[in-house]
C-alpha positions as CSV (number, residue, x, y, z in Angstrom):
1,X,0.0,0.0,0.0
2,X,3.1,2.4,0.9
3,X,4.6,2.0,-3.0
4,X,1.4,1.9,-4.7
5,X,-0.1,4.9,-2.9
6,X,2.7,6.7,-4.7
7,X,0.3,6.2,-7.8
8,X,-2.3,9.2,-7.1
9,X,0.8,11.4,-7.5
10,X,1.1,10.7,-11.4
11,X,-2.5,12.3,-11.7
12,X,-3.2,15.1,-9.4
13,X,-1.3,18.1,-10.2
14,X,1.7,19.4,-9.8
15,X,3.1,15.8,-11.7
16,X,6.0,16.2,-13.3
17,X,5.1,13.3,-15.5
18,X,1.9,15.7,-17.0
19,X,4.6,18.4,-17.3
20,X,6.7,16.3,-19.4
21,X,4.2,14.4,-21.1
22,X,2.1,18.1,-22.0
23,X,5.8,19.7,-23.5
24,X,6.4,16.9,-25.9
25,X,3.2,15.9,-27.1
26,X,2.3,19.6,-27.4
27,X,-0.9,19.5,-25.2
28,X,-2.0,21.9,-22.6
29,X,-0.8,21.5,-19.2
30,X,-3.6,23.1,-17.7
31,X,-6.0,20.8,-18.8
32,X,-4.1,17.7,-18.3
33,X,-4.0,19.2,-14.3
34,X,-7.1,19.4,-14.2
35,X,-8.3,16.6,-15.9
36,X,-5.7,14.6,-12.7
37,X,-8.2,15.2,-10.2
38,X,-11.1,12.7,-10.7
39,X,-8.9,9.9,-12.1
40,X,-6.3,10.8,-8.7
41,X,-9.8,10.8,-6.3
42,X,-11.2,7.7,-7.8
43,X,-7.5,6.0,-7.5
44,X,-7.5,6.8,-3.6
45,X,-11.2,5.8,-3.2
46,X,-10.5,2.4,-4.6
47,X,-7.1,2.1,-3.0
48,X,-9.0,3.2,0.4
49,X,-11.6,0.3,-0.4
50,X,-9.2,-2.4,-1.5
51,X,-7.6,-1.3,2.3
52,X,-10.9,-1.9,4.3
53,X,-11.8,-5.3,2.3
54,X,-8.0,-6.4,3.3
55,X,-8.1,-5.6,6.3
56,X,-11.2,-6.8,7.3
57,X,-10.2,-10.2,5.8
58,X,-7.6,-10.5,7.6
59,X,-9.1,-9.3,11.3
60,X,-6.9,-6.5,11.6
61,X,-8.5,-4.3,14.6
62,X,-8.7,-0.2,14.3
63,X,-6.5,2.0,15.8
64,X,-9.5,3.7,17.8
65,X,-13.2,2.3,17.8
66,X,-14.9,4.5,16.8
67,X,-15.6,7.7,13.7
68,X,-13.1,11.1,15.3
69,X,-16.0,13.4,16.1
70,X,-16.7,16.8,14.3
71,X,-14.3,18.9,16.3
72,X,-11.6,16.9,15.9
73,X,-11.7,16.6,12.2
74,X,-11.9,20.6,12.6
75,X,-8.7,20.5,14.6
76,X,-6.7,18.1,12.0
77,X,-8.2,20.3,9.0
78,X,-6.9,23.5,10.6
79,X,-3.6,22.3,11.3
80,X,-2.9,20.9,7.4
81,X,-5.0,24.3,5.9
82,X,-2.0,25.0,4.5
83,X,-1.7,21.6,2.6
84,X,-5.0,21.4,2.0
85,X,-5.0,24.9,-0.1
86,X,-2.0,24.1,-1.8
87,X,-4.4,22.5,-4.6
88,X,-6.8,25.2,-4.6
89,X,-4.1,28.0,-5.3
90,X,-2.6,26.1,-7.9
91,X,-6.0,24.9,-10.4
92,X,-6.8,29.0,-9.6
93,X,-3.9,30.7,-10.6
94,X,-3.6,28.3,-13.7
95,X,-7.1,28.9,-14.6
96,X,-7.1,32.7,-13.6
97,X,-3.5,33.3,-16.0
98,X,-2.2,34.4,-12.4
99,X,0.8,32.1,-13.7
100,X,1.3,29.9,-16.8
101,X,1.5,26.0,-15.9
102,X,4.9,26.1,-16.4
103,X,5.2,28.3,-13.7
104,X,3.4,26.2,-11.6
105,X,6.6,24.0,-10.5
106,X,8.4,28.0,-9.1
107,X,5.2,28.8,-7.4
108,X,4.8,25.5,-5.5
109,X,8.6,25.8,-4.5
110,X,7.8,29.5,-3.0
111,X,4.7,28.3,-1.3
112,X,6.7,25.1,0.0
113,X,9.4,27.7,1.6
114,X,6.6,29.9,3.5
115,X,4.9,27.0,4.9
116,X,8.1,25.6,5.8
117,X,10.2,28.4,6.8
118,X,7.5,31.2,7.9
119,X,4.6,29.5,9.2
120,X,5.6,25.7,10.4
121,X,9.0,27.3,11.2
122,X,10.5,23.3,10.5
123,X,13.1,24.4,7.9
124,X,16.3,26.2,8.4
125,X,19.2,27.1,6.1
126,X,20.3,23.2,6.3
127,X,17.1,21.8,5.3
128,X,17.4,24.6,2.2
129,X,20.6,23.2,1.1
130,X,19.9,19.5,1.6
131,X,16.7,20.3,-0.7
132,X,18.8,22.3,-2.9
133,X,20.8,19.4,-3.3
134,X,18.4,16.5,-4.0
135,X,17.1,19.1,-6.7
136,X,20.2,19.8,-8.6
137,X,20.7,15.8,-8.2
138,X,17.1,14.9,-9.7
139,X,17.1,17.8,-12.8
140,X,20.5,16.9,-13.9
141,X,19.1,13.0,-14.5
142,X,16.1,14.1,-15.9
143,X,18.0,16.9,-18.3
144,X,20.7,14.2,-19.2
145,X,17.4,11.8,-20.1
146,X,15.7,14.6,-22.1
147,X,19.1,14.8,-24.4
148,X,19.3,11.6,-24.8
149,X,15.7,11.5,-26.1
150,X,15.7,14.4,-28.1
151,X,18.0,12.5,-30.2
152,X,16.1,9.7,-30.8
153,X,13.0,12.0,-30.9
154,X,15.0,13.7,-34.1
155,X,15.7,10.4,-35.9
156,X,11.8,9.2,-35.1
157,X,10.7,12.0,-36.4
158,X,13.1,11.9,-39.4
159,X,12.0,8.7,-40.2
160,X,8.1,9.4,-40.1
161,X,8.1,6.9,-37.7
162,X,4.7,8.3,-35.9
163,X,3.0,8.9,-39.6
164,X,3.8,5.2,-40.2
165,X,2.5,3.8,-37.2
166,X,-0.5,6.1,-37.1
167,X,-1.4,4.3,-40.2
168,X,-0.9,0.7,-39.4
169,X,-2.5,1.4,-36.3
170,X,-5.9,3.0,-37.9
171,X,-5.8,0.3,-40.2
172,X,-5.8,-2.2,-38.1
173,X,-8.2,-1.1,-35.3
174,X,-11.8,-0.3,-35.7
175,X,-12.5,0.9,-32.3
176,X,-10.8,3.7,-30.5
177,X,-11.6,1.2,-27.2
178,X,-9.6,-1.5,-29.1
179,X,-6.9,1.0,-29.6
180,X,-6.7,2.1,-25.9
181,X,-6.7,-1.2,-24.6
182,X,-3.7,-2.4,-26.6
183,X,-1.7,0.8,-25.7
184,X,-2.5,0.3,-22.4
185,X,-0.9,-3.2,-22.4
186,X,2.3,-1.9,-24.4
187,X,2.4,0.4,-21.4
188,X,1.7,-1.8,-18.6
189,X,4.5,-3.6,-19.8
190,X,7.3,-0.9,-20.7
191,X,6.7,0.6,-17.7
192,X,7.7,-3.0,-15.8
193,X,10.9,-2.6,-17.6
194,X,11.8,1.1,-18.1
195,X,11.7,4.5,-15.1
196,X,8.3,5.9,-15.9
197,X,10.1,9.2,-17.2
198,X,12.0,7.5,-19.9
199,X,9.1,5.9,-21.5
200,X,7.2,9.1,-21.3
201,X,9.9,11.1,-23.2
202,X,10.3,8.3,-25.8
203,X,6.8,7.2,-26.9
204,X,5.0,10.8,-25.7
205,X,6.1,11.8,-30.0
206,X,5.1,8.9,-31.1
207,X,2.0,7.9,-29.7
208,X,0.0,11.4,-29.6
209,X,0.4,11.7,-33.4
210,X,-1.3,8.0,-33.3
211,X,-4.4,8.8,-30.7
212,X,-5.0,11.8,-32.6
213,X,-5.5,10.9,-35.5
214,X,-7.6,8.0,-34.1
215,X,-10.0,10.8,-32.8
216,X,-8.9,10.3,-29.2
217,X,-8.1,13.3,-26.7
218,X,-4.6,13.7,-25.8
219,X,-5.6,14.6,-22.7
220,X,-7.7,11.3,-22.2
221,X,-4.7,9.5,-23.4
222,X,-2.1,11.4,-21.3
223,X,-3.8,10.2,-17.6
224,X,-4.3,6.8,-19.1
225,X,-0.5,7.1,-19.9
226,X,1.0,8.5,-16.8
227,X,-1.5,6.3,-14.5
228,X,-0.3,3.2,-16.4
229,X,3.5,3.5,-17.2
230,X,3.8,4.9,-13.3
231,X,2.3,1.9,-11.9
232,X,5.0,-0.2,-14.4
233,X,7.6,1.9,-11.5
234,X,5.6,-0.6,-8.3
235,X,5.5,-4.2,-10.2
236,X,8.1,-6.6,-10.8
237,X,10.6,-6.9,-12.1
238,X,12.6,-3.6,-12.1
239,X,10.0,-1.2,-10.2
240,X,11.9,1.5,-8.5
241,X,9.1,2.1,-6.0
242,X,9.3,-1.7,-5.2
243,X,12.9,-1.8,-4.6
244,X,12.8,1.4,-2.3
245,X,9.6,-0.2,-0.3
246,X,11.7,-3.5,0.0
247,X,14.5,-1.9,1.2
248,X,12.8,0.1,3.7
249,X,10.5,-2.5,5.2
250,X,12.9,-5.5,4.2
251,X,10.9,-7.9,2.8
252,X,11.3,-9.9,-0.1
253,X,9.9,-9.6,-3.5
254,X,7.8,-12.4,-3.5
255,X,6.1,-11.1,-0.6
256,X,5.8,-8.0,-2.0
257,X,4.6,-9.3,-5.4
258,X,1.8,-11.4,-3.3
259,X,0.1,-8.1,-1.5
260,X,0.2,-6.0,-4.2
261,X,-1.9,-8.1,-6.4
262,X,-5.6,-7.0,-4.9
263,X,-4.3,-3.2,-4.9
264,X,-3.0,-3.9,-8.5
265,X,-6.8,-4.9,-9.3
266,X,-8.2,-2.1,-7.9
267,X,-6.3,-0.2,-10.1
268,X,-7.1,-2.0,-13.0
269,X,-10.5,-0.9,-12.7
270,X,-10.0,2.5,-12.5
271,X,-8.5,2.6,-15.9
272,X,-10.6,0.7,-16.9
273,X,-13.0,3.3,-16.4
274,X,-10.9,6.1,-18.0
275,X,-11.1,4.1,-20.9
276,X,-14.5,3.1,-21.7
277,X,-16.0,6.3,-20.2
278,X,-13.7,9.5,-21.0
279,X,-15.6,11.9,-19.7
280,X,-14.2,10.4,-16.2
281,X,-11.1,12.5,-16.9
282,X,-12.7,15.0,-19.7
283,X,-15.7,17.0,-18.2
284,X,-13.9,18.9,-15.5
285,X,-11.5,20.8,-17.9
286,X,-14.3,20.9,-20.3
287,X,-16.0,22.5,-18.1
288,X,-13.5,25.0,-16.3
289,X,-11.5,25.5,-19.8
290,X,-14.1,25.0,-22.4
């Protein structure tokens, strides 16, 4: 549940997967936020379900017997408000032009440093430069991965490689569900293989030529995407999010393997659900951006 809880994260906005996946393919990042929300609200609602079934299965007993009362679900709101309007700020300035979505990633930094530094008072000059740090660390992999695939991007392109497949593709599938469905198993299984970046920076130029001309919203296609290839990141047999769990909790792989499969179902479902009913992930941008 710890590694595959990590999933609502490649929805609900500010991912840096929708980021990536909005640049390349040339689609709006606005609307790919906002279209995160429902998918990332149904994920935790079936993850929280999966949880209680489990659970109950297996006799585990509550913390405390009974619901917290009013007040104190007043008292923990009021002490995460600052959390809890992160989300709110964001989807407003975006929608209100108060910044562009690329901005988005400087303003969450400067509202991370007041909370942290002015309000909570947790963070000091060490915490700054430690964070500093792990930043520098995590944008040079992710610049030295974008070079790489610029270059193959420029020879894919070269080659008319997405024109190609768009054809094959459209000539072989009559449904746009058919189509979905089969994408979704090509990424299920690079993700398995391949960090969830890398296959987002590779196939993100090839594939959106493919769903558009198929009729299909690169939007719709972009949550299917991140939700699928970012789950590839908690499965064997190369998951980074499995590895780090292990590691941290030291337990084996087969272990692992064996508890994830009911949360891996739940999942399932949910795209599932993206794909046969679109408007799960369309309506709210359609109707916020038109």
């Amino acid at each position: 549940m710890l590694s595959i809880g990590g999933l609502i994260t490649a929805t609900i906005p500010p991912s840096i997967g929708l980021i990536l996946y909005g640049y390349l393919g040339e689609v709006s990042i606005g609307r790919l936020f906002i279209a995160g929300l429902v998918p990332g609200f149904l994920l935790m609602v079936a993850l929280m379900v999966t949880t209680y079934f489990v659970a109950k299965r297996r006799g585990y007993t509550p913390v405390r017997e009974g619901l917290p009362t009013g007040r104190e679900v007043l008292k923990a709101a009021r002490a995460s408000v600052w959390a809890l309007l992160f989300p709110v700020w964001l989807l407003v300035g975006i929608r209100y032009g108060l910044f562009t979505p690329s901005e988005a990633g400087a303003f969450a930094v400067a509202y991370a440093l007041m909370v942290g530094c002015v309000i909570h008072r947790e963070m000091g000059v060490k915490e700054i430069l430690a964070a500093m740090h792990a930043s520098v660390r995590d944008i040079g992999m992710i610049m030295l991965i974008i070079m790489f695939s610029g270059i193959i991007g420029y020879v894919v392109s070269f080659e008319r490689v997405p024109q190609t497949i768009a054809e094959l593709t459209l000539g072989v599938f009559a449904s746009q569900t058919a189509l979905l469905l089969t994408l979704a198993v090509l990424l299920i299984c690079l993700g398995m293989l391949l960090e969830a970046t890398v296959v987002v920076m590779l196939l993100t130029p090839i594939l959106v030529p493919v769903i558009k001309a198929a009729g299909i919203d690169p939007v719709h296609f972009g949550l299917l995407m991140m939700t699928l290839v970012t789950f590839g990141g908690m499965t064997p047999p190369v998951g980074i999010s499995m590895y780090t769990v292990c590691g941290i909790l030291r337990c084996s792989f087969i272990d692992y393997s064996r508890e994830l499969v009911p949360f891996a179902l739940a999942v399932f479902v949910v795209v599932l659900g993206i794909i046969f009913f679109p408007d799960i992930v369309l309506f709210l941008p359609n109707l916020l951006m038109g």
